[in-house]
Structure formats: structure tokens, C-alpha cells
CHARMM internal coordinates of N, CA and C (Angstrom, degrees):
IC EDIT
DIST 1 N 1 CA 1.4475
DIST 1 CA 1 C 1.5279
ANGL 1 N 1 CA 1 C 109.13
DIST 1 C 2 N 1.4634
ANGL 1 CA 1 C 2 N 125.90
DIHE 1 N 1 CA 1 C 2 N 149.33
DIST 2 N 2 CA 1.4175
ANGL 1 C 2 N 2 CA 141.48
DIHE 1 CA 1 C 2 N 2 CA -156.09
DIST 2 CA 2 C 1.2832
ANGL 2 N 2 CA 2 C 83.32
DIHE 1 C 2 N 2 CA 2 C -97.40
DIST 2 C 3 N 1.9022
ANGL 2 CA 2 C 3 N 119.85
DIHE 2 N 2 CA 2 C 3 N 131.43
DIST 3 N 3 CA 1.7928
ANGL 2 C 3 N 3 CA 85.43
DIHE 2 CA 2 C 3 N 3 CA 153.65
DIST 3 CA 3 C 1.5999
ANGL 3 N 3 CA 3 C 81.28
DIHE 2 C 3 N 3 CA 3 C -134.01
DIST 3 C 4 N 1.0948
ANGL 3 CA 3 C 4 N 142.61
DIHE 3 N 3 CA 3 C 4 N 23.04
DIST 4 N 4 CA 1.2139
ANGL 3 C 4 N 4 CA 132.62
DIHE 3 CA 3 C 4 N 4 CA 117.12
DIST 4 CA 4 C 1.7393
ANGL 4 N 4 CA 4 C 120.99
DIHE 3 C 4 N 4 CA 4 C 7.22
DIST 4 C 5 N 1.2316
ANGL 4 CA 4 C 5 N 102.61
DIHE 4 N 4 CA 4 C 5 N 89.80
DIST 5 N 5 CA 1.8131
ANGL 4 C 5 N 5 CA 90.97
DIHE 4 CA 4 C 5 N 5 CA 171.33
DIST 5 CA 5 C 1.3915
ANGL 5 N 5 CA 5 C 125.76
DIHE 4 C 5 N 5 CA 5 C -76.09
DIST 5 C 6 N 1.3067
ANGL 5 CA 5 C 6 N 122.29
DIHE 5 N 5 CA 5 C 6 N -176.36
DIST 6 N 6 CA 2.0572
ANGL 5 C 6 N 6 CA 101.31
DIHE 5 CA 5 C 6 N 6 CA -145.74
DIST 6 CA 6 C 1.8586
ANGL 6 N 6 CA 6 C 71.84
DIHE 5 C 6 N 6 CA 6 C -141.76
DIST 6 C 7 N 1.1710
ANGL 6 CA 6 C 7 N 102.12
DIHE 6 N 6 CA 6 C 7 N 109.09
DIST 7 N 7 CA 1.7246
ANGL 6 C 7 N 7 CA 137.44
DIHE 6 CA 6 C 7 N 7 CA -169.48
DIST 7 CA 7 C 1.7192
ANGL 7 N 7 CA 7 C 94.65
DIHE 6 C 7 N 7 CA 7 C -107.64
DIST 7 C 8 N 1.6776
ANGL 7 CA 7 C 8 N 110.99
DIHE 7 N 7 CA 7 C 8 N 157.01
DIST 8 N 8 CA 1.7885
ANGL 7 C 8 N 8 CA 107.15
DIHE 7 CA 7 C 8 N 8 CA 159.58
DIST 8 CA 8 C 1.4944
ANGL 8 N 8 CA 8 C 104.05
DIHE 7 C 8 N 8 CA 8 C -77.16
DIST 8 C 9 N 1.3621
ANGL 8 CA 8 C 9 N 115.15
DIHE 8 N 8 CA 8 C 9 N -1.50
DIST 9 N 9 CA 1.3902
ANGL 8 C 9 N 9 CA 95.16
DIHE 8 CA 8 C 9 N 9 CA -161.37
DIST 9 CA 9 C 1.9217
ANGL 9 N 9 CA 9 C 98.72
DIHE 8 C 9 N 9 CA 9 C -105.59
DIST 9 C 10 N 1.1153
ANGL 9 CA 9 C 10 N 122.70
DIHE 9 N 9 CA 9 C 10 N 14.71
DIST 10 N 10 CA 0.9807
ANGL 9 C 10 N 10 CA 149.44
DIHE 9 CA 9 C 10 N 10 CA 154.86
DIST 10 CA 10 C 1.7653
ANGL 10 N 10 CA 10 C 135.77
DIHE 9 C 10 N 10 CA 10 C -72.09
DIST 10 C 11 N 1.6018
ANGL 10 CA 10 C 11 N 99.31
DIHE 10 N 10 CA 10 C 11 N -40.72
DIST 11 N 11 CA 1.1371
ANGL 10 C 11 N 11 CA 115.34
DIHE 10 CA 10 C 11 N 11 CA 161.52
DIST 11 CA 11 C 2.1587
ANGL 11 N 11 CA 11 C 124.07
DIHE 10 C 11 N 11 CA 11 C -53.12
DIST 11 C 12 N 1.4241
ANGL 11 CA 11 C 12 N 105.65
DIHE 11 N 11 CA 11 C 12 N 131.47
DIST 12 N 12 CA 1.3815
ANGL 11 C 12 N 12 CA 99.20
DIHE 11 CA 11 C 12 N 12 CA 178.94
DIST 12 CA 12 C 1.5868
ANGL 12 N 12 CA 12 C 107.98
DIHE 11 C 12 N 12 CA 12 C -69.48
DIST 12 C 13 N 1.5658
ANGL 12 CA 12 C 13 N 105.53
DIHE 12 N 12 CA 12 C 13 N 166.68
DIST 13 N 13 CA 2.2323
ANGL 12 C 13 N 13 CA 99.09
DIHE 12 CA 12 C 13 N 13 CA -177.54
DIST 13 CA 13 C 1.6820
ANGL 13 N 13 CA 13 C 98.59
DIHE 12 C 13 N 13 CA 13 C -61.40
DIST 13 C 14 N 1.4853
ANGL 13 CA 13 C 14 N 129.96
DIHE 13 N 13 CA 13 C 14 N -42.81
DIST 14 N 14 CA 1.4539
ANGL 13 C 14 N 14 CA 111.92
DIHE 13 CA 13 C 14 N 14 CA -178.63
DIST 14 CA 14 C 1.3266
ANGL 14 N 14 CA 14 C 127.02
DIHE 13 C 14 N 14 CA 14 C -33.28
DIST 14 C 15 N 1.4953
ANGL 14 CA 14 C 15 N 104.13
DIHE 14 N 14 CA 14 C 15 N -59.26
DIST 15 N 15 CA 1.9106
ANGL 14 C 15 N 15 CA 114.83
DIHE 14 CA 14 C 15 N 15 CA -161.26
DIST 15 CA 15 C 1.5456
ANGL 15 N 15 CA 15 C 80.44
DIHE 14 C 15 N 15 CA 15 C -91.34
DIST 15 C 16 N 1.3047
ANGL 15 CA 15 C 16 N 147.27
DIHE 15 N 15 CA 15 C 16 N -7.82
DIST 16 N 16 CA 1.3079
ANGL 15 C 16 N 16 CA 105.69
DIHE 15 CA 15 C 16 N 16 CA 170.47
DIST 16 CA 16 C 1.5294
ANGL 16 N 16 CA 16 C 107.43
DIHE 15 C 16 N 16 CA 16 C -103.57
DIST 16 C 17 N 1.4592
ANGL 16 CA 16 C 17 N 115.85
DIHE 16 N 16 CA 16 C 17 N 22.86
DIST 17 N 17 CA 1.5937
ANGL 16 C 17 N 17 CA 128.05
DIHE 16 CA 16 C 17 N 17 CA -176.51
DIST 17 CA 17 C 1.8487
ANGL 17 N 17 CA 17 C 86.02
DIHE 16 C 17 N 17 CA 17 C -95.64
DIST 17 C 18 N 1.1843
ANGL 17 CA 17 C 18 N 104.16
DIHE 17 N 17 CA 17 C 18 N -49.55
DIST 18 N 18 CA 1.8820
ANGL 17 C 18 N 18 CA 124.25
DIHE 17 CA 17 C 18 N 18 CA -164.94
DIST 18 CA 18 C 1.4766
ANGL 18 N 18 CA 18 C 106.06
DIHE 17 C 18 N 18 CA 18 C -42.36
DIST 18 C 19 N 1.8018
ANGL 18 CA 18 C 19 N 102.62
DIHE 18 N 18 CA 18 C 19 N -52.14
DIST 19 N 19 CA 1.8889
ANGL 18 C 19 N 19 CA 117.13
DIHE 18 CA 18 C 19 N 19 CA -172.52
DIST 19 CA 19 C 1.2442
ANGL 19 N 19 CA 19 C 97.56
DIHE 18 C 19 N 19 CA 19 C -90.46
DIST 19 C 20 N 1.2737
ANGL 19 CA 19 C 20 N 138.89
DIHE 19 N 19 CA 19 C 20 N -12.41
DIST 20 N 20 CA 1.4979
ANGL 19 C 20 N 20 CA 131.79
DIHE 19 CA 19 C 20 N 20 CA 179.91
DIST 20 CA 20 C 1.6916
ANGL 20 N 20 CA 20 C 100.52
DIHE 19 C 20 N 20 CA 20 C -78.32
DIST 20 C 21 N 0.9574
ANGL 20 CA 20 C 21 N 94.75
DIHE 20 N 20 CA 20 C 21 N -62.12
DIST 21 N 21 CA 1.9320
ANGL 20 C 21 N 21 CA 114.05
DIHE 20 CA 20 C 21 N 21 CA 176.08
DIST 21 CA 21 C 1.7057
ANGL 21 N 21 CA 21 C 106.46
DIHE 20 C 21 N 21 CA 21 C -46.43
DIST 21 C 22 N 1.1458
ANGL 21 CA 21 C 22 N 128.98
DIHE 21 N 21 CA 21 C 22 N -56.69
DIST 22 N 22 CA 1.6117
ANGL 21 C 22 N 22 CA 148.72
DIHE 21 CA 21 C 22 N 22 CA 159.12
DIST 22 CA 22 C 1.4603
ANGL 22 N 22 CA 22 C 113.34
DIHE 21 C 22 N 22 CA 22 C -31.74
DIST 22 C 23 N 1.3624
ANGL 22 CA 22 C 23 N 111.91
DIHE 22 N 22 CA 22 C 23 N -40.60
DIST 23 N 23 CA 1.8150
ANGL 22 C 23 N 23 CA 124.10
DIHE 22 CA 22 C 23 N 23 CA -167.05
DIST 23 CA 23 C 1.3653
ANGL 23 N 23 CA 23 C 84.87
DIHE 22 C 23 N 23 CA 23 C -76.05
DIST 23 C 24 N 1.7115
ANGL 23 CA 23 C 24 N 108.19
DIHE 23 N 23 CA 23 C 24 N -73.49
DIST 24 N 24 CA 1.2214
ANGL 23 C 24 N 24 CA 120.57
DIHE 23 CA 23 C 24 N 24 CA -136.64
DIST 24 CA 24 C 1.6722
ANGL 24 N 24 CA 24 C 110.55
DIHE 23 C 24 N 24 CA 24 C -64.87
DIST 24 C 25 N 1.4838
ANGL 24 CA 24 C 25 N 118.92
DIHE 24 N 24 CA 24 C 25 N -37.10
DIST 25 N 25 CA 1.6006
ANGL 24 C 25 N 25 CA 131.83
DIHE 24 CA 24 C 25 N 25 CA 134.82
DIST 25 CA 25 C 1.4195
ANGL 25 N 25 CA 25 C 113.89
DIHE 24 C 25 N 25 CA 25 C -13.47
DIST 25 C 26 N 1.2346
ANGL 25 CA 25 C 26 N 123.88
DIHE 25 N 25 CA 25 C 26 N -52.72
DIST 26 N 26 CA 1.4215
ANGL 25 C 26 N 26 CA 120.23
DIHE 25 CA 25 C 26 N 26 CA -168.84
DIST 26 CA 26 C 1.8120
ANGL 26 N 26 CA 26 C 107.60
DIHE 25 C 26 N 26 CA 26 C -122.41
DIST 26 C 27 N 0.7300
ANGL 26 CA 26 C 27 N 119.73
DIHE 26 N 26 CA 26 C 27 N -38.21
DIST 27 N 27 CA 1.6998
ANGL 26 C 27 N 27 CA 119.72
DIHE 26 CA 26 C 27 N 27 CA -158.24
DIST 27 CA 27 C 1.2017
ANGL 27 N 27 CA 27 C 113.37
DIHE 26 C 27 N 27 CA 27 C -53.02
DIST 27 C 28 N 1.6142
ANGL 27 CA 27 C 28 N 135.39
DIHE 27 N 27 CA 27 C 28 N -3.80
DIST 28 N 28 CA 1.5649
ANGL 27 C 28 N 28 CA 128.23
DIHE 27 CA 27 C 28 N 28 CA -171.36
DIST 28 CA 28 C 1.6856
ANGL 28 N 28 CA 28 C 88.90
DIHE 27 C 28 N 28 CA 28 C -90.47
DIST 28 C 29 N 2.0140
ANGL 28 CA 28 C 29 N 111.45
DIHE 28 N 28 CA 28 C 29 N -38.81
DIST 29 N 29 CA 1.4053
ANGL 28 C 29 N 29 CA 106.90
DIHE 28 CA 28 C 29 N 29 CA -172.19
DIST 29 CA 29 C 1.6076
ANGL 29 N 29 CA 29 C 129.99
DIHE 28 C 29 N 29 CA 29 C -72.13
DIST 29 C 30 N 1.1026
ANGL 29 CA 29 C 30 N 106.23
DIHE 29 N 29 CA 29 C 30 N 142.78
DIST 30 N 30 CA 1.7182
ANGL 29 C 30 N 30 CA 120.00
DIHE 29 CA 29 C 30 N 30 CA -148.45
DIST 30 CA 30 C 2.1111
ANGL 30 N 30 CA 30 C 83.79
DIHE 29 C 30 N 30 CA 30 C -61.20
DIST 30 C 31 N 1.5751
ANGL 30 CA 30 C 31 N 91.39
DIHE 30 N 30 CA 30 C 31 N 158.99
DIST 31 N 31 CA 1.6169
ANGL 30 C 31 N 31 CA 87.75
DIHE 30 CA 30 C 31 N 31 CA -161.81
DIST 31 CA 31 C 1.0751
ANGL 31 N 31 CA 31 C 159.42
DIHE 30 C 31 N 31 CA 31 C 53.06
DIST 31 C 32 N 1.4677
ANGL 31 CA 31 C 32 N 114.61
DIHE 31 N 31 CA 31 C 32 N 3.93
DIST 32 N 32 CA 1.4680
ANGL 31 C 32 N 32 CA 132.00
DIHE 31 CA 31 C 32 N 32 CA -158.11
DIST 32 CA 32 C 1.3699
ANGL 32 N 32 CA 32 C 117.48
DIHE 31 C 32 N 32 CA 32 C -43.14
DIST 32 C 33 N 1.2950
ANGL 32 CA 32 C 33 N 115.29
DIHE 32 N 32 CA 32 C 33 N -26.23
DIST 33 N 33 CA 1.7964
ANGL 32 C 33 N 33 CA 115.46
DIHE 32 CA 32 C 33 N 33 CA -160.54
DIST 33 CA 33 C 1.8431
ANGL 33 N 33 CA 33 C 112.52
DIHE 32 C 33 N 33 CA 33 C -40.98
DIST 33 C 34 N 1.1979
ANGL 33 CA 33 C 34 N 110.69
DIHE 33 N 33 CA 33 C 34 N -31.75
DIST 34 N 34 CA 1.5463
ANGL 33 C 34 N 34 CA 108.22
DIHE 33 CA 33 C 34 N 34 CA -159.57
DIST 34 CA 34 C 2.0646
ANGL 34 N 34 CA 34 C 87.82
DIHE 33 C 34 N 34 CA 34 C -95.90
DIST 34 C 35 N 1.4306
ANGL 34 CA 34 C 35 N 95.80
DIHE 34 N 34 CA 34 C 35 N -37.62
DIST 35 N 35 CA 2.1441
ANGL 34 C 35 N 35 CA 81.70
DIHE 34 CA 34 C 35 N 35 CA 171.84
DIST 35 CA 35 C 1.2372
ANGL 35 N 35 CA 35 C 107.64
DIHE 34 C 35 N 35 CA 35 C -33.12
DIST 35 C 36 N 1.6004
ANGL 35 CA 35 C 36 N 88.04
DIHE 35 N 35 CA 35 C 36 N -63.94
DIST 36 N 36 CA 1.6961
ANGL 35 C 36 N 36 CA 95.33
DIHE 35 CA 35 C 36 N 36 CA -162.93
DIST 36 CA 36 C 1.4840
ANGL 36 N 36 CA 36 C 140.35
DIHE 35 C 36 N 36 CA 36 C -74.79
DIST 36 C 37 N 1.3821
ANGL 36 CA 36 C 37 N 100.61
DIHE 36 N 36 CA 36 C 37 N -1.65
DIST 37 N 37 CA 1.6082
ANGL 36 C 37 N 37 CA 120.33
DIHE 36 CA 36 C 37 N 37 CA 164.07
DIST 37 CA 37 C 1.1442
ANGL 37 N 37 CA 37 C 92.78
DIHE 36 C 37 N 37 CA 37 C -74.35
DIST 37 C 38 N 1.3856
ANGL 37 CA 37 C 38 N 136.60
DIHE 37 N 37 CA 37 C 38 N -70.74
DIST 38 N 38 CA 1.4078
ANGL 37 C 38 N 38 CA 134.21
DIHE 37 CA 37 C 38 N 38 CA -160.02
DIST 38 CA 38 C 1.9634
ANGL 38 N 38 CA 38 C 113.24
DIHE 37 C 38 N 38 CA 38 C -50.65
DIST 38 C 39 N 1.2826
ANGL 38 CA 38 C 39 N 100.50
DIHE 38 N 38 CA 38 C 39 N -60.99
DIST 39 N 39 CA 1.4102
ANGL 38 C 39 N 39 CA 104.93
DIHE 38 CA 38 C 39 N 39 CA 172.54
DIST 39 CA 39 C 1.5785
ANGL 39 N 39 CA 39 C 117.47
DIHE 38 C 39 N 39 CA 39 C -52.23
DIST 39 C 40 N 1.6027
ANGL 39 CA 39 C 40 N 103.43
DIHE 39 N 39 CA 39 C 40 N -38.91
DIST 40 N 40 CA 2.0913
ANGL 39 C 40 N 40 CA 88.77
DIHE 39 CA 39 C 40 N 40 CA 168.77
DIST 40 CA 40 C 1.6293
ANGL 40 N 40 CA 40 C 103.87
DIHE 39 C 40 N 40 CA 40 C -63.74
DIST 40 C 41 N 1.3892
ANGL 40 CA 40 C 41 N 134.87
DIHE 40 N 40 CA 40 C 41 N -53.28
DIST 41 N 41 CA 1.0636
ANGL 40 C 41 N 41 CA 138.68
DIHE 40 CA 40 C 41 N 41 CA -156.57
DIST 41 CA 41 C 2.0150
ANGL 41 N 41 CA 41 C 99.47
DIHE 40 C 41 N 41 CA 41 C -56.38
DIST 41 C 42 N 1.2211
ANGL 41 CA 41 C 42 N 103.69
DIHE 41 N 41 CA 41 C 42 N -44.09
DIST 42 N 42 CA 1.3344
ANGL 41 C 42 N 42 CA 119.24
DIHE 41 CA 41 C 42 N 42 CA -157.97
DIST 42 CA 42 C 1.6997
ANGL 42 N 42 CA 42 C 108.11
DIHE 41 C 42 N 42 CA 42 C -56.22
DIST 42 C 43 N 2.0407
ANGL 42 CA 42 C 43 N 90.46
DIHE 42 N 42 CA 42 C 43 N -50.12
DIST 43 N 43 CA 1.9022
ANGL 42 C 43 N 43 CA 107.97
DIHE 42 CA 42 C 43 N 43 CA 173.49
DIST 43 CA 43 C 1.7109
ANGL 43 N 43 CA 43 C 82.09
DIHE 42 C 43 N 43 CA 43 C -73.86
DIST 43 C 44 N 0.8680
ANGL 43 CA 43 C 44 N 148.58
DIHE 43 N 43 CA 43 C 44 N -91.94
DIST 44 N 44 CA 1.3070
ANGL 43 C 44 N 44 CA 121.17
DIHE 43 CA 43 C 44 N 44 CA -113.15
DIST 44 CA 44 C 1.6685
ANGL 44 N 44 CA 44 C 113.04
DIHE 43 C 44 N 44 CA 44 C -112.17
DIST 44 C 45 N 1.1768
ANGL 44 CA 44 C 45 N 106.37
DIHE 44 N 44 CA 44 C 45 N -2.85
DIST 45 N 45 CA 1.5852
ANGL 44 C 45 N 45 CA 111.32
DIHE 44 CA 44 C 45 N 45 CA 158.96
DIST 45 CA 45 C 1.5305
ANGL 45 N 45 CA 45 C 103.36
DIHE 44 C 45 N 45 CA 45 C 93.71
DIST 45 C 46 N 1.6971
ANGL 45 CA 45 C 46 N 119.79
DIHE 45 N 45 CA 45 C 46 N 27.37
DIST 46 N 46 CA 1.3080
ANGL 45 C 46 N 46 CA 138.20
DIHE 45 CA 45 C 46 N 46 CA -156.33
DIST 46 CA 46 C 1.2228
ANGL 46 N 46 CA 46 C 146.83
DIHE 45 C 46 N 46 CA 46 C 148.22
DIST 46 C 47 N 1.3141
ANGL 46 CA 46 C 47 N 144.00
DIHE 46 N 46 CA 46 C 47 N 136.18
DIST 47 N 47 CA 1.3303
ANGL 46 C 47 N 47 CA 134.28
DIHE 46 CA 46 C 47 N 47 CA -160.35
DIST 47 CA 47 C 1.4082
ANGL 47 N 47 CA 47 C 111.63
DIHE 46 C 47 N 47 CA 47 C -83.49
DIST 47 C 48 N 1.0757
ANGL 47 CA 47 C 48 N 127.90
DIHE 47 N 47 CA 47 C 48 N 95.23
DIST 48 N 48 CA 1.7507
ANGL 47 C 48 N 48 CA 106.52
DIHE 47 CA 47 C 48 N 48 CA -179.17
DIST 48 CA 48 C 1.7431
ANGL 48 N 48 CA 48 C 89.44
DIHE 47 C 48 N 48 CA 48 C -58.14
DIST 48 C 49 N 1.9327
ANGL 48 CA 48 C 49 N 102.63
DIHE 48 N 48 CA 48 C 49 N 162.04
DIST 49 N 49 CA 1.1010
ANGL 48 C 49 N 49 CA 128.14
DIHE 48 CA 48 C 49 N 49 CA 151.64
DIST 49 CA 49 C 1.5094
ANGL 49 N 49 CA 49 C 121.44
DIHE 48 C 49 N 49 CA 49 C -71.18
DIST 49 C 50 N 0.8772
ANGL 49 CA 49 C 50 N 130.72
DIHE 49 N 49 CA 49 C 50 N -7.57
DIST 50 N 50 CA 1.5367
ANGL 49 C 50 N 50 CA 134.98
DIHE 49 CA 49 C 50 N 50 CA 159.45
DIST 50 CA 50 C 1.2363
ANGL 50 N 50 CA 50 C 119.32
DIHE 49 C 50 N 50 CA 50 C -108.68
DIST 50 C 51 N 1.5135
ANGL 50 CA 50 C 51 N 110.28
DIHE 50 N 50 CA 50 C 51 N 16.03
DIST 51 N 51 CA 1.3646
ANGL 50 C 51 N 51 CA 96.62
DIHE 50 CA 50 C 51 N 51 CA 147.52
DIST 51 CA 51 C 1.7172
ANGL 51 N 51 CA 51 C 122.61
DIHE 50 C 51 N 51 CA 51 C -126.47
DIST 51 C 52 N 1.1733
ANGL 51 CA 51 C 52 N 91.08
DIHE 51 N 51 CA 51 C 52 N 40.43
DIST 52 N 52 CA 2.0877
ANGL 51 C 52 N 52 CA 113.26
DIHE 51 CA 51 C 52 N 52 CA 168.87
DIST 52 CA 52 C 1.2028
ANGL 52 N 52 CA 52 C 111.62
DIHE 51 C 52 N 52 CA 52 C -74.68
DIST 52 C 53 N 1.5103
ANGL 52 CA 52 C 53 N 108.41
DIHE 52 N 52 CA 52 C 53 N -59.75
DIST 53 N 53 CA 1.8068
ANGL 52 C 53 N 53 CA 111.45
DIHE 52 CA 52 C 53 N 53 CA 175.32
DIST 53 CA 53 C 1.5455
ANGL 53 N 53 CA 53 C 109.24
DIHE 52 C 53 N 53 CA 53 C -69.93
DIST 53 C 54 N 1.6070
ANGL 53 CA 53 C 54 N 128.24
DIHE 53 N 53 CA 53 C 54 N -32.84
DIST 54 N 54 CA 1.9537
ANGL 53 C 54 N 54 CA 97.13
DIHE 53 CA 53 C 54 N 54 CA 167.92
DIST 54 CA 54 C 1.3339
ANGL 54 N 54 CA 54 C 112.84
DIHE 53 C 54 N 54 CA 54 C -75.92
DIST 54 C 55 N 1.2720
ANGL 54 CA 54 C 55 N 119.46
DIHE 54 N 54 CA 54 C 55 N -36.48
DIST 55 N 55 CA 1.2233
ANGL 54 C 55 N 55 CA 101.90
DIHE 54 CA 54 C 55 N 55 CA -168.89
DIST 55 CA 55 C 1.9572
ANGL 55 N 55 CA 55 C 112.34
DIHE 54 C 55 N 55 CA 55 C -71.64
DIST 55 C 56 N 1.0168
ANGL 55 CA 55 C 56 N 104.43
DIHE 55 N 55 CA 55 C 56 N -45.07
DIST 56 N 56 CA 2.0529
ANGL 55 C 56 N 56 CA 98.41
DIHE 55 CA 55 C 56 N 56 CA 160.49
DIST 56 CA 56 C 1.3597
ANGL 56 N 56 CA 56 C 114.37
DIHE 55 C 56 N 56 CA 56 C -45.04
DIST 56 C 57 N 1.3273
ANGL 56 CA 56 C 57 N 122.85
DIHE 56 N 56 CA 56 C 57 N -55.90
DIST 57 N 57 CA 1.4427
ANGL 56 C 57 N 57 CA 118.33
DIHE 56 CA 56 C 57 N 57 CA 169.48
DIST 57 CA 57 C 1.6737
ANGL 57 N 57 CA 57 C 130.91
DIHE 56 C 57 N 57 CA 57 C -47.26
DIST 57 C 58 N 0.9104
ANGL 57 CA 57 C 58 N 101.34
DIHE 57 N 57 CA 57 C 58 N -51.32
DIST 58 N 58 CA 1.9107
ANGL 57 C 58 N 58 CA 120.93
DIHE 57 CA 57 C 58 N 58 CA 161.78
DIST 58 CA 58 C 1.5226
ANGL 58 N 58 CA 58 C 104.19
DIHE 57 C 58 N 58 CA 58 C -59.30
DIST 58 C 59 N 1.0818
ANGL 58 CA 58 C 59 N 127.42
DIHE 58 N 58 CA 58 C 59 N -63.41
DIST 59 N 59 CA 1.5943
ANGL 58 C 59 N 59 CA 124.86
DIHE 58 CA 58 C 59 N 59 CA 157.63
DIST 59 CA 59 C 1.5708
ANGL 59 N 59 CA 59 C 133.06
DIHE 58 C 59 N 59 CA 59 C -50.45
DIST 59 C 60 N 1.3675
ANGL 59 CA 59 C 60 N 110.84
DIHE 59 N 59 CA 59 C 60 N 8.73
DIST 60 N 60 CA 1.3999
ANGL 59 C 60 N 60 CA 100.62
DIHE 59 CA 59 C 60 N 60 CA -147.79
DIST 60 CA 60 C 1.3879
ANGL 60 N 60 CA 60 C 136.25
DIHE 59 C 60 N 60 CA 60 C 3.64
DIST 60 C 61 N 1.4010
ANGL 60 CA 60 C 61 N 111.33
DIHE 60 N 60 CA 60 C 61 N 88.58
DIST 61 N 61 CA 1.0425
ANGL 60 C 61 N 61 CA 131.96
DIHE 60 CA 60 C 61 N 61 CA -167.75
DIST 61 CA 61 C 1.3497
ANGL 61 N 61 CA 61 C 123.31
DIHE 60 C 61 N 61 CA 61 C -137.16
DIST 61 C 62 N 1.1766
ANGL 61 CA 61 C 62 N 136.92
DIHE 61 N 61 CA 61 C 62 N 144.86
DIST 62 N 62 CA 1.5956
ANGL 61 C 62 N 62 CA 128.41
DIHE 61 CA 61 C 62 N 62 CA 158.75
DIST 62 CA 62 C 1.4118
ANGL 62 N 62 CA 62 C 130.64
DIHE 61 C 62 N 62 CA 62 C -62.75
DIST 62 C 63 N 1.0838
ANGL 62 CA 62 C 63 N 91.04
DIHE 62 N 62 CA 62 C 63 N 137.17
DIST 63 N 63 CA 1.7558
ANGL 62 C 63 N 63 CA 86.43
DIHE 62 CA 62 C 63 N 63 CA 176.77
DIST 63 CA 63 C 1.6864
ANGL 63 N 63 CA 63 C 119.63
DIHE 62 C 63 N 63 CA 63 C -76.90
DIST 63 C 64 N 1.1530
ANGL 63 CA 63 C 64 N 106.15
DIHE 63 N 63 CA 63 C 64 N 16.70
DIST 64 N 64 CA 1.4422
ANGL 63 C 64 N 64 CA 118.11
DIHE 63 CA 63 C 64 N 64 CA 148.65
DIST 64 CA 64 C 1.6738
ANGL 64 N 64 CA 64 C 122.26
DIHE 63 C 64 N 64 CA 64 C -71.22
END
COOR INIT
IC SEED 1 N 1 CA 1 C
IC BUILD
């Protein structure tokens, strides 16, 4: 078992090229959070867990 916690700074440059690319696609449009889940899921076939806190942060949002 991993118990490794799942940090952005953890992320490889691809998938954090993938959610950077994903934000910037959506983040001017009003509500974006669920675009932009979909579009990470879409590039990378899944949400990493380290990428909850950029993408909330870029959203100002909680990571709730």
C-alpha cells in the first residue's frame, strides 16, 4: 500500500501540462469546476488526487 500523500508537487510535467491546459480551456467560463473535471478526466483517463488542490486553487475554491 502507497501511503505516500498525492501533493502538486508530485505530479509528473505531462498531467500537470494536462490540468494546466484543462483550467485554462475553461476557467474564464462562469462555473467551470465540473468542465474542468471532465476535460482532466477526458486527457488523462482520471482525476489524479493531486490535482484537487490546483485545480480548487485556480478556481478559487475549496478543496472540499
Amino acid at each position: 500500500m502507497n501511503t505516500t500523500p498525492a501533493t502538486p508537487e508530485s505530479l509528473d510535467a505531462h498531467t500537470r501540462e494536462q490540468i494546466d491546459l484543462a483550467l485554462a480551456q475553461y476557467q474564464s467560463q462562469p462555473g467551470p469546476l465540473l468542465q474542468v473535471l471532465h476535460a482532466v478526466q477526458n486527457r488523462l483517463r482520471y482525476i489524479p488526487d493531486a490535482a484537487v488542490p490546483i485545480i480548487a486553487s485556480a478556481l478559487n475554491l475549496s478543496r472540499a
